[in-house]
N, C-alpha and C positions, 0 to 999 in steps of 0.2 A: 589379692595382694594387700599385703598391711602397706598403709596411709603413712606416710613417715614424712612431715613437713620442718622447717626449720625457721628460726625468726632471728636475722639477725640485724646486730648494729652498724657494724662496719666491714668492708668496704661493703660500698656500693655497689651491686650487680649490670648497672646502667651502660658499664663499659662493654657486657658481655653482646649487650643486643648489637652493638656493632661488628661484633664477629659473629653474626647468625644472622641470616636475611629469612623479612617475614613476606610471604604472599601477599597480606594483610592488613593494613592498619584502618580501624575504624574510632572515629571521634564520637560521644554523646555526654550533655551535660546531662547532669544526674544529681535531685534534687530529693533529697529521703527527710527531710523536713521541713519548718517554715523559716528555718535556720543554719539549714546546713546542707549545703550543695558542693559541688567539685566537677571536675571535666572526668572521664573516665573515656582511656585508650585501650584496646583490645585489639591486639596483633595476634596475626595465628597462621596455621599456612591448614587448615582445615576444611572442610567443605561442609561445616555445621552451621543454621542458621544464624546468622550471628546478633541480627536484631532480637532473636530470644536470649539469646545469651546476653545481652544488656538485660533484656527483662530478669533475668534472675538475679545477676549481679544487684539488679538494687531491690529486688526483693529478700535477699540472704542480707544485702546490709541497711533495710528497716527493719527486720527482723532482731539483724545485731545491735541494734539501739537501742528496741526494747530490750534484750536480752542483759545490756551492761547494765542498764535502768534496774533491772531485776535484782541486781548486787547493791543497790543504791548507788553507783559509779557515777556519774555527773557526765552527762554525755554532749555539754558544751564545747561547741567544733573551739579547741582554742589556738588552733593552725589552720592554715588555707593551703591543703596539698590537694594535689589532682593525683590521679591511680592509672595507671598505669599495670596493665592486665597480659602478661606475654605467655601463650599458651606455644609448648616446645617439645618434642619427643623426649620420653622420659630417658632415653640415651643419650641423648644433647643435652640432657638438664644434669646430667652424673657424669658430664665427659669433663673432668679435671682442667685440660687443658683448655677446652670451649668456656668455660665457664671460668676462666681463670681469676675472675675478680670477686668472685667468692672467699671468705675466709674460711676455707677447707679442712683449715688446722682445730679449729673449734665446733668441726660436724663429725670428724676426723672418716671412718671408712663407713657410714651411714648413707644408704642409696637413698636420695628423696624424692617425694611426687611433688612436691610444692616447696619454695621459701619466699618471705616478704621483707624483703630489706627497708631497713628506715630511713629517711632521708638525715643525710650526715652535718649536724649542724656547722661542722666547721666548713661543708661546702653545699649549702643549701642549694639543691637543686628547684626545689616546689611540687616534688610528688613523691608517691608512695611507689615504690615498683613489687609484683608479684609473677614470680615465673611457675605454670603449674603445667605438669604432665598431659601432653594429650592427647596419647597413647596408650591408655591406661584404661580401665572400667569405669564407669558412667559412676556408678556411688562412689567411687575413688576421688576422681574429679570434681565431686559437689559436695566434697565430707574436704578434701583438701581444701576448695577454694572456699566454704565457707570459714574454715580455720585459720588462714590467711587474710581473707577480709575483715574476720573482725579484729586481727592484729595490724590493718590497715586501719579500724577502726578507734583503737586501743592510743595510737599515734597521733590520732588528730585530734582526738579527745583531751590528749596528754593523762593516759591514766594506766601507763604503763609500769609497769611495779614486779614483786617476786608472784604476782599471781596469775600473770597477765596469758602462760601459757596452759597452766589448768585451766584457765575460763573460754580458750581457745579450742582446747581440746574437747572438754565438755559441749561446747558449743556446736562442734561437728556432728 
């Protein structure tokens, strides 16, 4: 299955988790330098370790710190968002009307595994949210959500630009 993720600005997807109930929610603060921390949520209705799945979440985003570092990017946290991690059957994550607060019009008939919505300055929430497939194949799932995270990473950095989805995608 080709990896097809989307990154967008507005709206918000935050409204969606309320019409989709998760089995799931787990909290862990997450701490990938001597500078740069966040809360990280991870909802799921899965029956996958989930305390590894923290572990890699913040191993793909130490990983992504060096990686922006590697562009010379400046990878000073200059926002305090927390992430927010919603793992969703990739038919609920493509169902139009479930997902209704997606801007669909700007993905237009594109099936996705993954999108990372930024948080909307004019109605700051305080996080990053990312809905990724997961129902899907294992290297699907870790090439998605590495490409996501570092456009969670891209946000808090503030180092979002025309290139910010090649570096996402290379980074998968």
């Amino acid at each position: 299955m080709l990896a097809i993720s989307a990154f967008l600005f507005f709206p918000r997807v935050s409204n969606a988790s309320g019409e989709y109930t998760f089995l799931s929610n787990e909290i862990r603060a997450v701490n990938i330098s001597n500078t740069f921390s966040f809360k990280v949520t991870v909802s799921h209705n899965m029956t996958e370790n989930i305390p590894a799945e923290f572990d890699r979440i913040e191993v793909i985003l130490r990983e992504g710190l060096r990686y922006l570092e590697s562009y010379g990017i400046n990878t000073t946290q200059c926002k305090k968002l927390d992430l927010k991690v919603r793992y969703i059957e990739y038919e609920n994550l493509n169902n139009r009307s479930l997902m209704s607060s997606l801007n669909w019009s700007s993905i237009g008939d594109t099936r996705l595994t993954g999108v990372y919505a930024l948080e909307d300055p004019e109605n700051p929430a305080g996080y990053g949210e990312i809905f990724i497939s997961s129902n899907i194949e294992m290297n699907v799932i870790v090439a998605t959500l590495r490409h996501e995270l570092l456009h969670f990473l891209q946000d808090t950095t503030c180092s979002i630009d025309s290139n910010s989805e090649l570096l996402a995608t290379r980074f998968e």
